[in-house]
VOMAR-543535 format. One record per residue (C-alpha): residue number from 1; residue in three letters; x, z, y negated. Coordinates in Angstrom, 2 decimals. Layout:
% residues N
 num residu       u       w       v
 NUM    ALA       X       Z       Y
...
This chain:
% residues 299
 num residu       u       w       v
   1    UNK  -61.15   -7.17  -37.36
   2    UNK  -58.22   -9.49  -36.13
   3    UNK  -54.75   -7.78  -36.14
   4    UNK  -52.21   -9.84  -37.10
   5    UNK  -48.47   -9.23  -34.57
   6    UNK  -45.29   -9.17  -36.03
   7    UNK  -43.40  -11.17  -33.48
   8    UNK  -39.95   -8.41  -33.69
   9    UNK  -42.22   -6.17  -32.85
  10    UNK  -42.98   -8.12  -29.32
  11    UNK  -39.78   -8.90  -28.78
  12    UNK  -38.26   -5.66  -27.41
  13    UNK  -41.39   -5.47  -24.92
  14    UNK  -40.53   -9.00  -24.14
  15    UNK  -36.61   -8.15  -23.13
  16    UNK  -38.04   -5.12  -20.89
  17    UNK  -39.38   -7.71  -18.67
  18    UNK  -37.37  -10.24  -18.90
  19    UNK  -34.20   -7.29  -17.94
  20    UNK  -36.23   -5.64  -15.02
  21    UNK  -36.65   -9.08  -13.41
  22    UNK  -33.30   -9.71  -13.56
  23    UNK  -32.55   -6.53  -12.24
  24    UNK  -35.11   -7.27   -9.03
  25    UNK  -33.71  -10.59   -8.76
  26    UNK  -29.98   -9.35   -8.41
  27    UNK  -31.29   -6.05   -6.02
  28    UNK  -32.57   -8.89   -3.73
  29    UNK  -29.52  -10.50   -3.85
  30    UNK  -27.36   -8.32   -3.65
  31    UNK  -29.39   -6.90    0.22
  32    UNK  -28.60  -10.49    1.07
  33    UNK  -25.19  -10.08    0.10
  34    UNK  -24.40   -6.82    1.73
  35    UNK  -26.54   -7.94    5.10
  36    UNK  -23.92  -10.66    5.35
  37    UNK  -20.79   -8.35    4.37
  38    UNK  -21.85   -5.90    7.20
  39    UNK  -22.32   -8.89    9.71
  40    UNK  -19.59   -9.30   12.25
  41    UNK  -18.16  -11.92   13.98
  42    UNK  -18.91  -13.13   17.24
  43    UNK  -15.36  -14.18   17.53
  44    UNK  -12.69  -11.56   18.00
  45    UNK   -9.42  -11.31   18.05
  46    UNK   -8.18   -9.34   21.56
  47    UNK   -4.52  -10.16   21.41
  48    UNK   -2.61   -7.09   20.35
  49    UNK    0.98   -9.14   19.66
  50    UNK    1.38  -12.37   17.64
  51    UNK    1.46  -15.55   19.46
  52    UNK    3.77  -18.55   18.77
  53    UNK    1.78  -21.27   19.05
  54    UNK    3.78  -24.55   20.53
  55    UNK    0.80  -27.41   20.60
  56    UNK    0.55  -27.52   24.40
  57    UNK   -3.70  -27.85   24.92
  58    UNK   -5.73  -28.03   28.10
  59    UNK   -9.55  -28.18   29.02
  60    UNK  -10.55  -27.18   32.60
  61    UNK  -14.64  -27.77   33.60
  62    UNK  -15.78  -27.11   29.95
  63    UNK  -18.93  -26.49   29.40
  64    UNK  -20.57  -25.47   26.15
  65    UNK  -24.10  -24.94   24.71
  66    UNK  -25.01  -24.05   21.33
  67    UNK  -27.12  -20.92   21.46
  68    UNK  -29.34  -21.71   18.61
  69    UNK  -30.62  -25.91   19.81
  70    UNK  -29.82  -24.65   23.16
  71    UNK  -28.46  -28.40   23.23
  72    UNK  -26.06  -28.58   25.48
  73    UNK  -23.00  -30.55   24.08
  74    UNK  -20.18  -30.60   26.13
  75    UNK  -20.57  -31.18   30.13
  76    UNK  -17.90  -30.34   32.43
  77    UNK  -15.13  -31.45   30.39
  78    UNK  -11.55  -31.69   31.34
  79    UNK   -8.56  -33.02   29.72
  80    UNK   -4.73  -32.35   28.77
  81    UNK   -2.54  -32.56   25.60
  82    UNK    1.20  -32.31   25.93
  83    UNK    3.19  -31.17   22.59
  84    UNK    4.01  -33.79   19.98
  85    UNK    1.76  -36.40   21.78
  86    UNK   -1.77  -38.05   20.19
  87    UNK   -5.17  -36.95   21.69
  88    UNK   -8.05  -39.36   20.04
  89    UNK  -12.10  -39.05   20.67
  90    UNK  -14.39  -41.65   20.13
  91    UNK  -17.90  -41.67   20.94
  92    UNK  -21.58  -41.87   19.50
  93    UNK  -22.85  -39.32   17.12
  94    UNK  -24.03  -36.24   19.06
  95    UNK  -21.96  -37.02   22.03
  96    UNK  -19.48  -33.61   21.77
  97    UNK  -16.54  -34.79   19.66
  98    UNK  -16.51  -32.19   17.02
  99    UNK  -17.56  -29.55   19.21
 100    UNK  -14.49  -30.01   21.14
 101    UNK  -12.55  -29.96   17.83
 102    UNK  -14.18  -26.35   17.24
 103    UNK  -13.61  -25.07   20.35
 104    UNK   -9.63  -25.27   19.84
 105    UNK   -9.65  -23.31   16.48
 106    UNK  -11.69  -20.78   18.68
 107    UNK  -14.54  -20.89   16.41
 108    UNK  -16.77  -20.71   19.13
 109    UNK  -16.01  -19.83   22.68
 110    UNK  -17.03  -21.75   26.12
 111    UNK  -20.05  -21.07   28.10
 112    UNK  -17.82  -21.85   31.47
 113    UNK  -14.60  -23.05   32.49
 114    UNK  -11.49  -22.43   30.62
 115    UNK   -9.28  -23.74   27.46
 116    UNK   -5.84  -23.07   27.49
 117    UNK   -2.92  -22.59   24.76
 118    UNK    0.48  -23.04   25.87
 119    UNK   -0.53  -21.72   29.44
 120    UNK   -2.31  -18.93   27.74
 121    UNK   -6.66  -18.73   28.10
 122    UNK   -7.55  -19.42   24.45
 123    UNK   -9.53  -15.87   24.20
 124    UNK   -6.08  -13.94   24.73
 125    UNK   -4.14  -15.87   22.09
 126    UNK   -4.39  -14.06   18.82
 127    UNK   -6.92  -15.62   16.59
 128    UNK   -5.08  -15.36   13.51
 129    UNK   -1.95  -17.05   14.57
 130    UNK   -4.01  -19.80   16.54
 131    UNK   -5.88  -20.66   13.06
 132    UNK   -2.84  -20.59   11.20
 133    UNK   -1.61  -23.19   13.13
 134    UNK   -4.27  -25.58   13.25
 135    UNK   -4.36  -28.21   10.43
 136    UNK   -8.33  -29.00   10.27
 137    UNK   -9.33  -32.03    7.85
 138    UNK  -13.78  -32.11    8.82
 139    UNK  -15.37  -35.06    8.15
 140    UNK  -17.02  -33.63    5.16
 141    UNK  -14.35  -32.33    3.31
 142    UNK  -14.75  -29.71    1.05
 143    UNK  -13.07  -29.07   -2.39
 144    UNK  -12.82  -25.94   -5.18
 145    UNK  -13.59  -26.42   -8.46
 146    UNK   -9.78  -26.06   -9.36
 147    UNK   -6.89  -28.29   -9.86
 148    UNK   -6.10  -31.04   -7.54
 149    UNK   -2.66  -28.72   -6.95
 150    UNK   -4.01  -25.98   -6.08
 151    UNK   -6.50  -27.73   -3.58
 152    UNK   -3.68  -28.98   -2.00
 153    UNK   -1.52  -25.63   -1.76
 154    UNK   -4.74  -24.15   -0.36
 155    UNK   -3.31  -25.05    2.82
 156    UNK    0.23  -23.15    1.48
 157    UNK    0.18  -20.62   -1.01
 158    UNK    3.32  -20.51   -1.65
 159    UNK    4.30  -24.19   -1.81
 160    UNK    6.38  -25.96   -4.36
 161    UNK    5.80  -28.62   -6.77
 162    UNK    8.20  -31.24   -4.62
 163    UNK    5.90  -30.04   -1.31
 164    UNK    3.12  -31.02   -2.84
 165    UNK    3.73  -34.12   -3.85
 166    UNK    5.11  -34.81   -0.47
 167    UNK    2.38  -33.91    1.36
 168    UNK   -0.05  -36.17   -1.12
 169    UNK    2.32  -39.33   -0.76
 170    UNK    2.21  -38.83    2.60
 171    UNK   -1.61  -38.69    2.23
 172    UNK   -1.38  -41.83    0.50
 173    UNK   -3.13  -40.00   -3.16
 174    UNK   -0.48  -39.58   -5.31
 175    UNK   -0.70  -43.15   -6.69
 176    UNK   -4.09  -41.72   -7.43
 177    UNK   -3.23  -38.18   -9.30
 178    UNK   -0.83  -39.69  -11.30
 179    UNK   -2.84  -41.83  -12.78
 180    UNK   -5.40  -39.57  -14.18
 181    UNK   -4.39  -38.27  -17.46
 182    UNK   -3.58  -34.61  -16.45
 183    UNK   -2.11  -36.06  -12.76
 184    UNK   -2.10  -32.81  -10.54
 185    UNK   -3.23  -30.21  -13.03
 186    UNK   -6.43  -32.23  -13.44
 187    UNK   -9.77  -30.11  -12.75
 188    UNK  -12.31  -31.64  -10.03
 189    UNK  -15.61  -30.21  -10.15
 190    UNK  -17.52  -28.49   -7.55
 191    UNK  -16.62  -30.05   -4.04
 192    UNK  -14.80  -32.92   -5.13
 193    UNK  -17.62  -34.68   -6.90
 194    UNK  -15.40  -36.15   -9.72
 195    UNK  -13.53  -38.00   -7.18
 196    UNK  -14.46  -40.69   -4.62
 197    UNK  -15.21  -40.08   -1.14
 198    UNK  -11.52  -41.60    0.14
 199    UNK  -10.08  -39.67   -3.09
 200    UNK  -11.58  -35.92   -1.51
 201    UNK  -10.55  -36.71    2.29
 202    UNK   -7.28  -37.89    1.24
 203    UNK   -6.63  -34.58   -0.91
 204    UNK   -7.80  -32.72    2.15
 205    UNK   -5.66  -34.24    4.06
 206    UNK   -2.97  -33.21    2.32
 207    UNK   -4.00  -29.79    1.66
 208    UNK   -3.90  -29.63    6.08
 209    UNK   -0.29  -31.14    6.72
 210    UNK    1.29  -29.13    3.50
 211    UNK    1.83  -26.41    6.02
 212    UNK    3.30  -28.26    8.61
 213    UNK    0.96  -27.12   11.13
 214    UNK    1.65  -27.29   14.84
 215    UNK   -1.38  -28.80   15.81
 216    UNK   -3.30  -31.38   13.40
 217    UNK   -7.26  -31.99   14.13
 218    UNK   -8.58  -35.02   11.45
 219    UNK  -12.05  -35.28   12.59
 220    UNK  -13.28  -38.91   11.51
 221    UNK  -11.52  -37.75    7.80
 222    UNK  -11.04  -41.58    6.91
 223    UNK  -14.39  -42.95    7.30
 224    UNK  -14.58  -43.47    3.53
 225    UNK  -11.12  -45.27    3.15
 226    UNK  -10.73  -49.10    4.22
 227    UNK   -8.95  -50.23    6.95
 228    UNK   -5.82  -51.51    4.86
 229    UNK   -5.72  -47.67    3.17
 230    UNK   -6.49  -45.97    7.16
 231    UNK   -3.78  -48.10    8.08
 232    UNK   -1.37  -46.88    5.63
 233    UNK   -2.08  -43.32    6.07
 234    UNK   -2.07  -43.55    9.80
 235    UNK    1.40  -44.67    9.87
 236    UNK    2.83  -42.37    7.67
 237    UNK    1.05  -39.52    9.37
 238    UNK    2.69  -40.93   12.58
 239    UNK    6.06  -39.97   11.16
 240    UNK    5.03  -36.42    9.80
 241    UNK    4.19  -36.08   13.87
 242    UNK    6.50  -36.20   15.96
 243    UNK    6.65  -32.67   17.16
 244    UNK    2.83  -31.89   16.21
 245    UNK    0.31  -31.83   18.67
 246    UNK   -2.44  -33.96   16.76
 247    UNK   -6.20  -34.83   17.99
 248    UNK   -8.10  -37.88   16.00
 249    UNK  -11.95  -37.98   16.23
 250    UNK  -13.52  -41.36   15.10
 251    UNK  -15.78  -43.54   15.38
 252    UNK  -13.64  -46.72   14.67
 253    UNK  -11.21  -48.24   17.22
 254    UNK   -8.45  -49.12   14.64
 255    UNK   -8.21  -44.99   14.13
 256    UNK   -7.57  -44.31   17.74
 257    UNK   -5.85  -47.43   19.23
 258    UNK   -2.54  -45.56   18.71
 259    UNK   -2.88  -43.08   20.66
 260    UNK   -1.41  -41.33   23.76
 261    UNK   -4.44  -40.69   25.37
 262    UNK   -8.15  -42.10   24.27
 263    UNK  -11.07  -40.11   25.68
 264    UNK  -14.62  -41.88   25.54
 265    UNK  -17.82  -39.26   25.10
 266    UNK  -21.21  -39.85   26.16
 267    UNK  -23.81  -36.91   25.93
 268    UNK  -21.35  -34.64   26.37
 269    UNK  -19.57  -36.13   29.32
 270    UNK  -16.60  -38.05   29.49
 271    UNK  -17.17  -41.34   30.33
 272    UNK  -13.44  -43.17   30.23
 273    UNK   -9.87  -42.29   29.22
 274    UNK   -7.05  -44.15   29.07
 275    UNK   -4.43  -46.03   26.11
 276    UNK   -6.25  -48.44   24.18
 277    UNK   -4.67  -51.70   25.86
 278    UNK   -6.13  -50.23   29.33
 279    UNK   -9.41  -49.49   28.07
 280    UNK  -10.14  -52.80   26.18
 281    UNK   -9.50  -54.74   29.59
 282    UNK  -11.63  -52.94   31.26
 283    UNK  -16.21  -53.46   31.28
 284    UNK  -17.66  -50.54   29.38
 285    UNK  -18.39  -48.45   26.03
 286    UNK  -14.76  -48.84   24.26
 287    UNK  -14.53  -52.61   24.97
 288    UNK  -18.42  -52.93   23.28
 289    UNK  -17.17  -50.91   20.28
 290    UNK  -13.93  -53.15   20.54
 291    UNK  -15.68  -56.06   20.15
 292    UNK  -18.33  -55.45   17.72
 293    UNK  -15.69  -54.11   14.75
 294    UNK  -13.53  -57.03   15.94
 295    UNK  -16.63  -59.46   14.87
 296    UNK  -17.65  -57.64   12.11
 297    UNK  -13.95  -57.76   10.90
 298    UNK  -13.89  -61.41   11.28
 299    UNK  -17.02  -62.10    9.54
């Protein structure tokens, strides 16, 4: 004899499951979620006083290896940044440039030699007050789904309407907000991806110099704007500078010819240093580089 079902009386039997795998599903995630809560940080904080951070940055015999390639990226390095003045890297992928960027917002610490803050060994300046001063713009930037506002204040809370269009015209994006139809109140979705790629580094650019940081690390955060835009942007950043310490990682010569001080990494060694009209006299990597863009600029 064939029983017919009546399908409402499935569907309670049919919930039951569907709830207790949801309920597995979230008790797996929510291990996951407490494993990470409990984790702590390999980085800690061992100043007991604030510090007041000037800008003032030296490397001494660096040496640094990350522990989980074991590839060691940065060999022996050494260098000096006075207060106010321009640092810029340049150098093949791979060859140490961002790790050196890390490794002055402390986020990881040396294997040997020493980095130094004002005089003071980076690992007895307090954490908090040496991240709060560091403007960071990474080369992938990295937006909330939230208003192009309050992705910019992200790097102030408490900043007002006039700041923040400051900080975007200085940017060189507020041509761009105000011409969408809700200008700074308009919603980006997750990471930026209703914008361009020059539209999200520009924003985060912004969102880095709204709080007037003393030190300013853009690692290669214009490699998605032309030259006439990087050139725009590079000048006006110039004059937001003056007393900010600020370190420019690219791989294109018309980002770092400005500088104070050009350093040239190979495999995690430097290989040159020197102002941009020294270097581009001279045989070797940054006069190759020179060259090239300078060809592929005239053709």
């Amino acid at each position: 004899m064939i029983r017919s079902y009546n399908k409402n009386s499935i569907f309670p039997v049919a919930v039951v499951g569907w709830v207790t795998s949801i309920v597995q599903q979230a008790e797996a995630s929510q291990k996951r979620i407490n494993a990470f809560l409990h984790e702590k940080p390999s980085i800690q904080n061992t100043a007991k006083n604030s510090s007041e951070i000037e800008g003032n940055i030296v490397f001494k015999n660096v040496n640094f290896t990350y522990e989980d390639t074991k590839i060691q990226a940065l060999k022996n390095i050494s260098f000096s940044i006075e207060k106010g003045k321009t640092l810029a890297i340049i150098g093949n992928i791979g060859s140490g440039k961002s790790t050196i960027a890390n490794l002055i917002a402390r986020m990881y610490d040396v294997d040997s030699g020493n980095i130094f803050i004002d005089s003071i060994k980076i690992s007895d300046v307090n954490l908090y007050d040496l991240r709060k001063s560091i403007g960071f713009v990474p080369q992938d930037s990295f937006l909330f789904s939230e208003t192009i506002q309050e992705n910019i204040k992200f790097g102030k809370q408490n900043a007002t309407e006039k700041e923040v269009i400051t900080a975007a015209k200085n940017a060189y994006i507020h041509h761009n907000i105000i011409e969408f139809k809700n200008g700074y109140n308009t919603m980006i979705g997750e990471r930026g991806v209703t914008l361009s790629g020059g539209q999200k580094q520009r924003i985060s650019i912004a969102r880095a110099i709204i709080g007037k940081p003393k030190i300013l690390i853009f690692d290669d955060c214009l490699s998605a704007v032309d030259t006439e835009t990087e050139e725009i942007i590079l000048k006006r950043l110039k004059n937001i500078s003056k007393n900010v310490t600020t370190i420019i990682i690219s791989h294109r010569i018309s980002s770092v010819k400005r500088a104070d001080t050009i350093l040239v990494l190979e495999e995690g060694k430097i290989i040159q240093q020197g102002k941009h009209t020294d270097l581009i006299k001279k045989e070797g990597y940054y006069k190759q580089i020179f060259d090239q863009q300078l060809l592929e600029k005239s053709i």
